[in-house]
LOLUM-150600 format. One line per field, with one value per residue (C-alpha): residue number from 1; y, x, z. Coordinates in steps of 0.2 Angstrom, whole numbers. Example, Ala and Ser with C-alpha at 12.3 -4.5 7.8 and 13.67 -1.06 7.14 Angstrom:
<recs>
n	1, 2
Y	-22, -5
X	62, 68
Z	39, 36
</recs>
This chain:
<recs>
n	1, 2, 3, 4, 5, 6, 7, 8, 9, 10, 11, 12, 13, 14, 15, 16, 17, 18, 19, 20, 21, 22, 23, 24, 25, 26, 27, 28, 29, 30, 31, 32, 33, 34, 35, 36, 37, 38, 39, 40, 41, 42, 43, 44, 45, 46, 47, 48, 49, 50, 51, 52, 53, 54, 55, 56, 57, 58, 59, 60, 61, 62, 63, 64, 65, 66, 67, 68, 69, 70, 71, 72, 73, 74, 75, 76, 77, 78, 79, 80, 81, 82, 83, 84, 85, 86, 87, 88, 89, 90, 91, 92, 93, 94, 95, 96, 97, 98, 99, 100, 101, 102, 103, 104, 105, 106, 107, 108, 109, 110, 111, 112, 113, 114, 115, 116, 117, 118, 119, 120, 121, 122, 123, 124, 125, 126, 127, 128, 129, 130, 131, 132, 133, 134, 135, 136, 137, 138, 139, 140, 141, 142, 143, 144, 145, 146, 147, 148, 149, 150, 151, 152, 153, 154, 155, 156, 157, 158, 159, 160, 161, 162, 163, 164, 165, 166, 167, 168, 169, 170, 171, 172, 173, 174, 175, 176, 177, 178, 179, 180, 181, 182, 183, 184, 185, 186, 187, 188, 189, 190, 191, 192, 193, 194, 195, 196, 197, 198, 199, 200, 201, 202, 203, 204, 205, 206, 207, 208, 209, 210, 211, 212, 213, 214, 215, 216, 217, 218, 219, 220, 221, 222, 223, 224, 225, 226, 227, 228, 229, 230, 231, 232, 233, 234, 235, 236, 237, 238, 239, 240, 241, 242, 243, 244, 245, 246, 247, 248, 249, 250, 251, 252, 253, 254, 255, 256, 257, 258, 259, 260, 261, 262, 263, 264, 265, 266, 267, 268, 269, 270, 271, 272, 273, 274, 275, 276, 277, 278, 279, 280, 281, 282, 283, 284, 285, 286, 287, 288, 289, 290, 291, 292, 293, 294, 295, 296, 297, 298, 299, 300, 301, 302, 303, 304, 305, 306, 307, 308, 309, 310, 311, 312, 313, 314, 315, 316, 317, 318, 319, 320, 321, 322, 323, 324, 325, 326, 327, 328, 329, 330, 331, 332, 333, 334, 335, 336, 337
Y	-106, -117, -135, -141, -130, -137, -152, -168, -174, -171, -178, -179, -184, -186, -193, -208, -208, -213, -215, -211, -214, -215, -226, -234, -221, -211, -226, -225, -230, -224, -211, -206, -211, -205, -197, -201, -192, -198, -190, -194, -186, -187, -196, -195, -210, -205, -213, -206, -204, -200, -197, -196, -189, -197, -215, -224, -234, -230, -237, -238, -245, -250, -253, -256, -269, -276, -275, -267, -264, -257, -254, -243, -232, -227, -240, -253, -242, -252, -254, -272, -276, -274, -259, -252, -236, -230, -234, -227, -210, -208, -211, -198, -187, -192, -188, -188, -199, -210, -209, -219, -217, -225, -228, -233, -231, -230, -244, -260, -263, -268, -259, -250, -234, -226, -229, -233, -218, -207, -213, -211, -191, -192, -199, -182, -172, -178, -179, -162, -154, -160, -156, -137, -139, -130, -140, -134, -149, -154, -155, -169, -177, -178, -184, -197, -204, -204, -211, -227, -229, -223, -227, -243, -247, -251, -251, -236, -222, -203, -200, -208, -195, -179, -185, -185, -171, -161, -166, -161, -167, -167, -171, -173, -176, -185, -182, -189, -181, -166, -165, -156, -151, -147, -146, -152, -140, -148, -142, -142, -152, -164, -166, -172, -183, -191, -196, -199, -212, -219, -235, -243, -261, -269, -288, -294, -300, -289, -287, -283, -270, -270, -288, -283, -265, -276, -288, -275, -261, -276, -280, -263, -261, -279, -268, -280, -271, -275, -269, -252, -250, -253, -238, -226, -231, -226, -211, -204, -210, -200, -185, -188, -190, -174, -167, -176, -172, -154, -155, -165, -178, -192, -206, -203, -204, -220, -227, -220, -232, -244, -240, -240, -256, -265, -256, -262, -280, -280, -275, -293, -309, -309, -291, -297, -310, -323, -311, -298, -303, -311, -292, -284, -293, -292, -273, -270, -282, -269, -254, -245, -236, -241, -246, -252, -258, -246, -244, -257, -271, -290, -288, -272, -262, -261, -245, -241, -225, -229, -225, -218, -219, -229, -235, -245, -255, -262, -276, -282, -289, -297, -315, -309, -307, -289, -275, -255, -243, -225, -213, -191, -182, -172, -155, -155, -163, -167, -159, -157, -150
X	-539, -554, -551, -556, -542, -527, -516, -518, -505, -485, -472, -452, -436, -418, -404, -393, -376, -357, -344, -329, -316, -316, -333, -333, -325, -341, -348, -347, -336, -321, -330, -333, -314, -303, -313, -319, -318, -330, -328, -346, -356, -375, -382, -397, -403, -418, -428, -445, -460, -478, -489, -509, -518, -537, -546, -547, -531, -512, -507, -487, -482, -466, -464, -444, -448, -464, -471, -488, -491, -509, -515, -530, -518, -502, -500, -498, -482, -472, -453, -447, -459, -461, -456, -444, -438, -454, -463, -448, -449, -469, -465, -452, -464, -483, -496, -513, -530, -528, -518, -505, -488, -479, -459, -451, -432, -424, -412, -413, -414, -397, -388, -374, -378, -386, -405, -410, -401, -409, -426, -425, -421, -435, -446, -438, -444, -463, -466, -459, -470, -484, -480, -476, -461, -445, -427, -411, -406, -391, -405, -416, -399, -398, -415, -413, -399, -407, -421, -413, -399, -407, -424, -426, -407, -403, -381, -374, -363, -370, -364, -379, -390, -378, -376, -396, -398, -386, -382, -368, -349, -344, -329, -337, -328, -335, -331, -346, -360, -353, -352, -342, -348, -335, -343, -331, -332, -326, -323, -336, -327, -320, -336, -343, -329, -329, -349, -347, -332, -340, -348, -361, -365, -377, -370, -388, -385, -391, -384, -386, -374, -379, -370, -356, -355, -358, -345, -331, -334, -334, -317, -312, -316, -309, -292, -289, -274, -279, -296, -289, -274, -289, -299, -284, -281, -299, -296, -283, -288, -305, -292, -282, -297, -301, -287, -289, -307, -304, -286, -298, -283, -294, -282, -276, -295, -297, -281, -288, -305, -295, -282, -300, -307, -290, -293, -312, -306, -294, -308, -319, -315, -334, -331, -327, -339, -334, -347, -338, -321, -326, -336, -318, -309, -317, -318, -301, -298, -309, -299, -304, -292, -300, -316, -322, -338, -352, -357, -352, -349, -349, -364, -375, -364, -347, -342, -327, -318, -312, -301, -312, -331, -340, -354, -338, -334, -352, -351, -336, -348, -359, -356, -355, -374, -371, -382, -376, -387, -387, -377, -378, -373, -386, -382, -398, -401, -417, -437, -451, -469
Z	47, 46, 53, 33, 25, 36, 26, 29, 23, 24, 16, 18, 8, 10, 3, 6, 6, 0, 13, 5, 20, 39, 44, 59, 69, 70, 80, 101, 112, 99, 94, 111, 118, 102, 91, 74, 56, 41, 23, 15, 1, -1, -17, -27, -22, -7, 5, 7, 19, 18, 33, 29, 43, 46, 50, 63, 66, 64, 50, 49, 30, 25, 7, 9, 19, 13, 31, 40, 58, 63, 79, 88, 100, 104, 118, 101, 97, 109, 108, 103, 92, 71, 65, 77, 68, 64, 80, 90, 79, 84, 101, 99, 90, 91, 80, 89, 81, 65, 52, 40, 40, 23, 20, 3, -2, -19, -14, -8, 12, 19, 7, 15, 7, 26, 20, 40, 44, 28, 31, 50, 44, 32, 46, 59, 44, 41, 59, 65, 48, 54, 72, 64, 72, 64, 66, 62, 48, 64, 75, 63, 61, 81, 83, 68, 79, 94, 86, 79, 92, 108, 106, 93, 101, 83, 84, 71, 70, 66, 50, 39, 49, 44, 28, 23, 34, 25, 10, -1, 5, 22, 32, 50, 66, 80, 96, 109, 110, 99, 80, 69, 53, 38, 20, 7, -9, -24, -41, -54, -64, -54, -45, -64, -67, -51, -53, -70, -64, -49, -50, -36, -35, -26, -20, -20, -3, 11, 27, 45, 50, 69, 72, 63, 73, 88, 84, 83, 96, 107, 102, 104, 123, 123, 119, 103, 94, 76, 80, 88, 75, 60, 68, 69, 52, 45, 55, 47, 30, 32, 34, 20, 8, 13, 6, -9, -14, -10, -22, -39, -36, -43, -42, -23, -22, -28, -19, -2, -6, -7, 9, 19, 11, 19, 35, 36, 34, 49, 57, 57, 48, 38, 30, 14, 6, -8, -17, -14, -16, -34, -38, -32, -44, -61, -57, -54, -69, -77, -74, -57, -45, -29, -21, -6, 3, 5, 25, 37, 26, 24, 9, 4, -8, -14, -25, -36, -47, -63, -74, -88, -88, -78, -89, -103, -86, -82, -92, -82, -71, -79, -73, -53, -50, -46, -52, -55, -46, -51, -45, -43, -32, -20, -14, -6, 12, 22, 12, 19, 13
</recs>
């Protein structure tokens, strides 16, 4: 192949994710001590990458983030500096003389909804296409995690990484360094009802889930008891809403979002924000039959099952400063061409 016909440019998408039950437990030391279970299923919403080879600088973009980092060499690519997960993943996978690497997501930064962890697989999957490399989608979820956690030594669990990797429903077991995978198949019609019933929200109020993570895993090797007795408690709900996605048992779905969301809040006092609490109760005034917070919590997103369609309860918060953000399931993981 003449140099002139090889691409130039590659491209990468994956999807972002709903935690339904047992987040938190995928994050080390419990995971590593006890083992952790996380039922999760990819959404429509995606984070997406674009690397264009050619010029004379690296060019890192992030449109998320409204930031821009250029330099003449790799040696500019340094740890603790702007940028950290995009830097760390061309350190992990470098691409030789200039180009631009561009980031955007479909939701906003902060979000709960695993976009670090989506557009760190995106970033596995653009870099490894260019590199004509060929992963296994466990081995782009491994190196997205070892990307962000080892390298940029941004605090996380794994689940977001499986979940974009993947994508589809999963009930995945942690148990340090191995993962279990376990896709969750769900009836056609319930799987329509249950995103026709599902509504996201997004607070408006971003939050950063690594002093949060910190916060609680401290206390966990501190040997708190309501810190360890919340984590045992996510674990066994993530098992139980196995069980119910896989039985169409909508309502035990929506009461297990809700047993969660209590076991999130015994887990750090800032969890729940006045937001938050004020978004909880005009949807449940509205007719829903659980919810909880979206990721790590204390801001981002907060999502909820209703009793009848989704779109008749929007309105119900129109006064909380909260906005809807779409919602599909995606049975597709990680693409890249």
């Amino acid at each position: 192949m003449r140099r002139q016909d090889l691409p130039t440019a590659f491209h990468a998408t994956a999807p972002l994710r709903l935690d339904f039950a047992g987040g938190w437990t995928d994050v080390s030391p419990f995971s590593t001590r006890e083992g952790g279970v996380v039922v999760n299923a990819a959404i429509g919403l995606r984070a997406h990458v674009e690397l264009k080879l050619g010029g004379k600088l690296l060019r890192l973009v992030s449109e998320e983030l409204g930031e821009t980092l250029e330099c003449a060499n790799s040696g500019g690519l340094a740890p603790h500096g702007k940028l950290p997960l995009l830097t760390a993943a061309l350190r992990r996978f470098p691409v030789l003389g200039g180009f631009t690497l561009s980031t955007r997501c479909d939701a906003p930064p902060g979000s709960g909804l695993g976009s670090s962890g989506a557009l760190g697989v995106a970033l596995v999957g653009a870099l490894s296409r260019a590199r004509q490399e060929a992963l296994s989608g466990s081995d782009v979820a491994d190196n997205a995690w070892q990307i962000e956690t080892i390298e940029a030594a941004l605090a996380g669990g794994k689940q977001d990484q499986y979940a974009a990797a993947l994508g589809g429903f999963h009930r995945l077991s942690f148990r340090d360094p191995d993962v279990g995978i376990e896709p969750v198949s769900l009836d056609p019609t319930f799987a329509a009802a249950l995103e026709r019933q599902t509504l996201i929200y997004y607070t408006n109020k971003s939050r950063v889930s690594g002093d949060t993570i910190s916060r609680v895993m401290g206390a966990y090797e501190r040997g708190d008891a309501k810190v360890t007795a919340a984590l045992h408690g996510l674990k066994e709900t993530g098992n139980a809403m196995a069980e119910a996605l896989r039985a169409a048992d909508l309502a035990r779905v929506g009461a297990l979002l809700s047993e969660n969301w209590k076991h999130q809040q015994a887990l750090d006092p800032a969890m729940r924000s006045p937001d938050m609490e004020q978004l909880e109760a005009a949807v449940m005034k509205a007719g829903a039959l659980g919810g909880k917070a979206a990721g790590a919590g204390a801001g981002g997103c907060m999502f909820f099952v209703m009793r009848g369609d989704a779109r008749d309860a929007a309105s119900a918060i129109a006064g909380t400063g909260a906005r809807v953000l779409p919602l599909s399931w995606a049975p597709e993981g990680v693409r890249s061409w």
